[in-house]
C-alpha positions in Angstrom: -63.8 -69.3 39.7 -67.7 -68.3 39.8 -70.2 -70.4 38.5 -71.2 -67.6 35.6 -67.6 -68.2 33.7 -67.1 -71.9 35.3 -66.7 -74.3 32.2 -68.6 -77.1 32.2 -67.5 -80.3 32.3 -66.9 -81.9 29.0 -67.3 -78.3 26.9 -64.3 -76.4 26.0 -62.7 -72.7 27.2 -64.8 -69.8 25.0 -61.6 -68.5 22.9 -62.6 -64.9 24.0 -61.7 -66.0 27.6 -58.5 -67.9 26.3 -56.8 -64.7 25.0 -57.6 -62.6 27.4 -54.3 -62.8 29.3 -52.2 -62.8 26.1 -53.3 -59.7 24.7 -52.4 -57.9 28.1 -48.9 -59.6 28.2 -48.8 -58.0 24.4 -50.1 -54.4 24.9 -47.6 -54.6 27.8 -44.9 -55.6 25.9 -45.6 -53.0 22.9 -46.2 -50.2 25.7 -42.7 -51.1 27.0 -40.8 -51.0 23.7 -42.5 -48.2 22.8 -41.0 -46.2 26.2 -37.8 -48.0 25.5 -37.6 -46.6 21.7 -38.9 -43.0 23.1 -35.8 -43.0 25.6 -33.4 -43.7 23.6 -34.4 -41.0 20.8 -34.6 -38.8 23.3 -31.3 -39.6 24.5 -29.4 -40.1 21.4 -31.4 -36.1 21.0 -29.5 -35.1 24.1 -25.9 -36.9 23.7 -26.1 -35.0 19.7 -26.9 -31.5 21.3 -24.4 -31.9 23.8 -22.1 -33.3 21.3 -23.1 -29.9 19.0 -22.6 -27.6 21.9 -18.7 -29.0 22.4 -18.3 -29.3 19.1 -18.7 -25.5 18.5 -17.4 -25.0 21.7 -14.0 -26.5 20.7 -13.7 -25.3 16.9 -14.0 -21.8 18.6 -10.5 -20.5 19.5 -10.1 -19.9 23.3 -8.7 -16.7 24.3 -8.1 -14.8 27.4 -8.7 -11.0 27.9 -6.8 -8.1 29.8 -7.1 -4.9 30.4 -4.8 -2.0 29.5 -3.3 -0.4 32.2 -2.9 3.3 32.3 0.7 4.4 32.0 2.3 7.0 33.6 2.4 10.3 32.3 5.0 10.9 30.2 6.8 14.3 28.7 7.9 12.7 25.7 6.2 10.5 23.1 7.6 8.4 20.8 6.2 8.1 17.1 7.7 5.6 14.1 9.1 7.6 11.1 10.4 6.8 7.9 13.0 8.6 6.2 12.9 9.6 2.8 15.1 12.0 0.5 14.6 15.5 0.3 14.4 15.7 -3.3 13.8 12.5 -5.4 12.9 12.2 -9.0 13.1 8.8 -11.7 14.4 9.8 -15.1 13.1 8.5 -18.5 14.4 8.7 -21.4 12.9 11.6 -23.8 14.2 9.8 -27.3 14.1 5.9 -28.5 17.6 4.4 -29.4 20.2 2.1 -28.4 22.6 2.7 -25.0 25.9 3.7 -26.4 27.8 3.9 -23.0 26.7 5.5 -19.3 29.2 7.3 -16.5 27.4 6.9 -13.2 26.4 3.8 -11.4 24.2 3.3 -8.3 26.0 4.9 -5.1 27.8 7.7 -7.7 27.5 11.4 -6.4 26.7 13.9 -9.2 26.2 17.2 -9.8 23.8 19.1 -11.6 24.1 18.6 -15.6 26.8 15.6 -15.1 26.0 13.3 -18.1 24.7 9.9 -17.2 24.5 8.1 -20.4 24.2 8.7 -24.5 21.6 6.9 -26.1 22.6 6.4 -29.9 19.6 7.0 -32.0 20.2 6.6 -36.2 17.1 6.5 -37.4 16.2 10.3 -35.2 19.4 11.6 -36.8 17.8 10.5 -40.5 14.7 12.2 -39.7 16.3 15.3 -38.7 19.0 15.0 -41.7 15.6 14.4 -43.5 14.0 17.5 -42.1 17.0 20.1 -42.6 16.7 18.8 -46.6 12.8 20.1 -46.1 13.6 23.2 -44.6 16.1 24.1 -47.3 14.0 23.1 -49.9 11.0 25.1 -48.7 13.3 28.3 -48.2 14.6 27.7 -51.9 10.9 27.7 -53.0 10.1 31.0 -50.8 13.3 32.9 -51.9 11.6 32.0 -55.5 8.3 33.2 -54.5 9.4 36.4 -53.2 11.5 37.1 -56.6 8.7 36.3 -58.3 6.4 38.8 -56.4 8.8 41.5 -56.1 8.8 41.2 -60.0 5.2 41.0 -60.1 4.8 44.1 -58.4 7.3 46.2 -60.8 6.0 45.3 -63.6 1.8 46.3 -61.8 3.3 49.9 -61.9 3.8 50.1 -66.1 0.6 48.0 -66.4 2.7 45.1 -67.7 1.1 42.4 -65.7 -2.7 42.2 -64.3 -3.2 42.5 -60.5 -4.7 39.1 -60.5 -1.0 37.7 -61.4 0.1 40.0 -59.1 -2.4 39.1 -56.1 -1.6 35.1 -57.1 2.4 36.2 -56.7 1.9 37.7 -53.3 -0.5 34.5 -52.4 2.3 32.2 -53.4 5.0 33.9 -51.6 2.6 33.8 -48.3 2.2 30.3 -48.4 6.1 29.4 -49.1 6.6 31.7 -46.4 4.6 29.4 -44.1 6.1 25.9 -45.8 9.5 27.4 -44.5 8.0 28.6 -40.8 6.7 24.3 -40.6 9.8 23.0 -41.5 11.9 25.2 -39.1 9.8 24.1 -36.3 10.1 20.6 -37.6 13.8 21.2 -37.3 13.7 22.6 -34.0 11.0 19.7 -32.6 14.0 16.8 -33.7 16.9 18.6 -33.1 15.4 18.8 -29.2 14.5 15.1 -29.2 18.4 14.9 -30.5 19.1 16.6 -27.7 18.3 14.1 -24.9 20.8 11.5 -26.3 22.3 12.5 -23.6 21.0 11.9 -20.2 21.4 14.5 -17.9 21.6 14.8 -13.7 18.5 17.5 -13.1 20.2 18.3 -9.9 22.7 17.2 -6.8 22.3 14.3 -5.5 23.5 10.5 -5.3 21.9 7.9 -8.1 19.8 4.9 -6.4 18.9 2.9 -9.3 20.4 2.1 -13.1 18.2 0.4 -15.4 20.2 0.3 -18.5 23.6 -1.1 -19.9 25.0 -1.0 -22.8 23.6 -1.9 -26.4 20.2 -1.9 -24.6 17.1 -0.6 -26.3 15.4 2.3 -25.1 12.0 4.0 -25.7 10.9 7.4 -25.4 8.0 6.3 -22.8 10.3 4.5 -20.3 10.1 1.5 -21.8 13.4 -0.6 -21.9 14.3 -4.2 -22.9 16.6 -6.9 -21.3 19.2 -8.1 -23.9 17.8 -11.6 -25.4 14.4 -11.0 -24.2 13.4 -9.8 -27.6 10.2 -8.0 -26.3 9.7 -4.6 -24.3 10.0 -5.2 -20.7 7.2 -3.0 -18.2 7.7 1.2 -18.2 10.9 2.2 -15.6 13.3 5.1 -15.1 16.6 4.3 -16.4 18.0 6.6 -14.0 16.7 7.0 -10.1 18.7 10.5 -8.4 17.8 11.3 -4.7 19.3 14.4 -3.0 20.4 13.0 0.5 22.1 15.8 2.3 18.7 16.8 3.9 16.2 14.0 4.7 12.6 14.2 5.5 10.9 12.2 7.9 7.1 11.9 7.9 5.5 11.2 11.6 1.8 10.6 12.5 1.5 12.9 15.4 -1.6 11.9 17.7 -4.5 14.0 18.1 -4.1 14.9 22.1 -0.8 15.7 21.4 -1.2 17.9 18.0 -1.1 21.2 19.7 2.8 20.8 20.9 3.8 19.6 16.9 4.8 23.5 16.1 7.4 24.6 13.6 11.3 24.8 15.1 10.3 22.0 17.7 13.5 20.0 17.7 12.9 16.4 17.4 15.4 13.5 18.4 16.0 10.8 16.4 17.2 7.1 16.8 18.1 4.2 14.5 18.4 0.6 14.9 21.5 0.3 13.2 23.1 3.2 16.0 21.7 2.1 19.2 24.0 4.2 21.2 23.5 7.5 19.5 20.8 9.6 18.5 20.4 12.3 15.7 18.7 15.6 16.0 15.9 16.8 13.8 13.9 19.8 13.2 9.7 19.9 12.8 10.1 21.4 9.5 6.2 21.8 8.8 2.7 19.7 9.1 -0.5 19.0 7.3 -2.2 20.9 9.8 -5.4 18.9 9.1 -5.9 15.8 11.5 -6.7 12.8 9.2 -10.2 11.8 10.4 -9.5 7.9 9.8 -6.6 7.5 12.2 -6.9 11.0 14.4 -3.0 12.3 13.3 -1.5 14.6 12.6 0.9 14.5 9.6 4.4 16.2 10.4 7.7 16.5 8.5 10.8 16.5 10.4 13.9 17.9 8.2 17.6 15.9 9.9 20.8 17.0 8.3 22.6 14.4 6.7 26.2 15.7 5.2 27.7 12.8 6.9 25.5 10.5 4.4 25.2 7.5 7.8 21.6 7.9 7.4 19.7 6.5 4.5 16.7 7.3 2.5 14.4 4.4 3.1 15.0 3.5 6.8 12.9 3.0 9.6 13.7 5.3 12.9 11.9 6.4 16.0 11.4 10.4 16.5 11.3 11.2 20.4 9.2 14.4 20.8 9.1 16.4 23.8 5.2 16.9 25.0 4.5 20.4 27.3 1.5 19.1 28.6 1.4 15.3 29.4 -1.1 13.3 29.2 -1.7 9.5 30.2 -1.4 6.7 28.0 -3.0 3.0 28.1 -0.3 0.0 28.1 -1.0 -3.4 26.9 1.4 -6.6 26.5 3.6 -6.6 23.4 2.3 -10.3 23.1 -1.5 -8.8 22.5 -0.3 -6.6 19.9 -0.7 -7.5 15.8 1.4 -6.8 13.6 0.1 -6.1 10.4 1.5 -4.6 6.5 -1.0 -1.9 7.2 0.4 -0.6 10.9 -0.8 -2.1 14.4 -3.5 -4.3 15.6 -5.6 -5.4 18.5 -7.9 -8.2 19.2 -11.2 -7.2 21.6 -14.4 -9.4 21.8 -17.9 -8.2 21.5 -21.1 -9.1 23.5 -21.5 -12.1 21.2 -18.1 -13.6 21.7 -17.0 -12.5 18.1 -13.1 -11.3 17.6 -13.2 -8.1 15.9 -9.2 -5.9 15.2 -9.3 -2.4 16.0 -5.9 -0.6 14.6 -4.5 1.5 17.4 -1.5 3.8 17.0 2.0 2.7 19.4 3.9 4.9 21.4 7.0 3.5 23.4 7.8 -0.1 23.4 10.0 -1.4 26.1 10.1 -4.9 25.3 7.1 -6.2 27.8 4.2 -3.5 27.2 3.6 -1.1 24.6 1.6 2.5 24.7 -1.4 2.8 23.1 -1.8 6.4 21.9 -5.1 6.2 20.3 -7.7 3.5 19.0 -8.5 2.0 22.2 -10.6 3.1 25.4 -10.2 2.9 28.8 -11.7 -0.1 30.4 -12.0 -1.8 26.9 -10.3 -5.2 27.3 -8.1 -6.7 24.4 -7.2 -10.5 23.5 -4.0 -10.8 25.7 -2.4 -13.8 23.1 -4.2 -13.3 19.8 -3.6 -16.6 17.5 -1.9 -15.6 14.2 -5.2 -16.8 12.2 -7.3 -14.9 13.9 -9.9 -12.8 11.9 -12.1 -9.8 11.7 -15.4 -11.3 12.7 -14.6 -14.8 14.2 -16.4 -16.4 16.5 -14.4 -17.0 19.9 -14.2 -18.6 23.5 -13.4 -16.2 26.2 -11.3 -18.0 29.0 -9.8 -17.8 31.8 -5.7 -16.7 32.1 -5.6 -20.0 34.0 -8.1 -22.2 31.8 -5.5 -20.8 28.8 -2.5 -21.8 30.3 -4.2 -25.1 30.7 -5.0 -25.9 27.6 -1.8 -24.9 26.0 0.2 -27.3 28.4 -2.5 -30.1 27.4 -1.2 -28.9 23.7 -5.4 -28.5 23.5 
């Protein structure tokens, strides 16, 4: 120690001097906590991002992508179709009253006029009864008139009576003349009401639905009522009639392949219910208008159906033959969506969002399915779309593998 800071002997240490080495050993200490505290924020920062990132990482469904494959070209396409009757109409009932009896139950095959039902309806037949007493009365009153101006105009010749009287006489017969022309049509309008009592069959055909029964209340709008219900029940036909000996079909005919859905083309249908046979079908006529939304073509196949096998209603695939072919794309059936609305795909945009794009099938053959239009070539599709997916959800692209992977790790 140098003589300058040196204590003397017998004087104490200046305090300055004392804390000198304390006040290090503190500013060390405060420096070090202070770059203790400042790594573990920063840490803590670093585990909660990376926490974030696998956080939304894993709440993001994983899918796997493929791409459709061109098929080979094919002569014939096959299109869904749904079969419906020919002719097809719900009938009402034109007059309120109570169900007296009815002839014809679903499944019955009637001809045109065959009575269906009789509706009793007392309180129509009163008004009518009612009505006839009217017209009578108002004919009485014109006979009178018309006496009464035939007299009138007699007695004008010898100057018996003025030709006001006689222009009054005329006036009066005029107007009972009109009282008797209301009534009549008054007549005429409840005796046709009276009329559809009974229910009629407006044509040939087979009857698919009866909504009635007997001592059931009817109204004129279609209206009926369940017995012990006590109030109206929601409008329906009482009667449904379908004519089934012709049925239509109705097919959505792709664009590319619109040219070859002519008139006469024959068409062959199958069902599932007849797996080994096939029925054959006519292209009876088409919109000939491709629907801008889905980029079809709507066609009407007529198939003969005196057997009655086929029925109104059913699902069946028409196979139509294709002069020039053209390729389609395939994808698995496992990719494909099946929705109320038709058929869905899953594809995944540059910000690894699921979108569904409807597409329109061709041939399924158990494995891989055509894709006839809504898809382009090269555009890949979500090869195992989960059943929640939705329009807009955010996704994790993976690997085939990486899938498999995670599915066996039930992840």
């Amino acid at each position: 120690m140098s003589d300058a800071i040196k204590p003397r002997q017998g004087h104490p240490v200046p305090p300055q001097i004392r804390r000198g080495p304390l006040t290090m050993l503190a500013i060390i200490v405060v420096v070090a906590a202070v770059i203790i505290a400042v790594v573990g924020i920063l840490s803590r920062r670093h585990v909660a991002a990376d926490l974030r990132e696998y956080t939304d990482q894993s709440a993001a469904p994983p899918v796997s992508l493929v791409e459709p494959k061109i098929g080979k070209n094919a002569r014939e396409i096959v299109l869904p179709g749904n079969m419906q009757a020919y002719t097809q109409a719900p009938i009402y009932a034109r007059t309120t009253g109570y169900v007296k009896t009815w002839y014809h139950d679903i499944g019955s095959h009637v001809k045109k006029g065959d009575l269906l039902a009789v509706i009793e309806t007392p309180e129509l037949d009163q008004q009518l009864e009612q009505a006839k007493a009217d017209l009578a009365t108002a004919e009485a009153n014109a006979a009178l008139a018309k006496t009464t101006a035939d007299r009138y105009q007699g007695l004008i010749m010898q100057n018996a009576v003025s030709q006001q009287d006689t222009d009054n006489a005329q006036a009066a017969l005029s107007a009972r003349n009109t009282e008797v022309n209301s009534a009549q049509a008054n007549v005429k309008r409840l005796q046709e009401l009276q009329s559809f009592e009974r229910i009629v069959a407006p044509f040939d055909g087979v009857i698919t639905a009866r909504n009635l029964d007997i001592g059931q209340l009817v109204t004129s709008t279609g209206a009926t009522t369940t017995p012990g219900a006590g109030i109206a029940a929601a409008s329906r036909e009482v009667f449904d009639i379908a004519t089934v000996g012709t049925l239509r079909v109705f097919i959505n005919v792709p664009q590319v392949y619109a040219p070859d859905a002519k008139n006469g083309v024959i068409a062959t249908l199958t069902l599932p219910q007849y797996p080994n046979r096939s029925f054959k079908g006519k292209l009876a006529r088409s919109s000939d208008a491709v629907d801008p939304a889905t980029r079809t073509l709507l066609a009407e196949v007529d198939v003969d159906n005196h057997t009655g096998e086929l029925l109104p209603g059913s699902y069946t695939e028409v196979h139509l033959h294709v002069s020039s072919a053209a390729p389609a794309l395939t994808i698995p059936v496992s990719a494909a969506i099946l929705k109320p609305n038709g058929l869905y795909v899953g594809v995944v945009d540059a910000s690894s969002h699921a979108h569904m794009v409807r597409i329109l099938s061709g041939r399924d053959d158990g494995s891989t399915i055509e894709v006839l239009g809504g898809l382009e070539s090269g555009q890949k599709v979500i090869a195992n779309p989960p059943d929640s997916l939705t329009d807009g959800e955010a996704v994790r692209v993976v690997t085939p593998q990486q899938a498999r992977q995670q599915e066996a790790s039930g992840q």
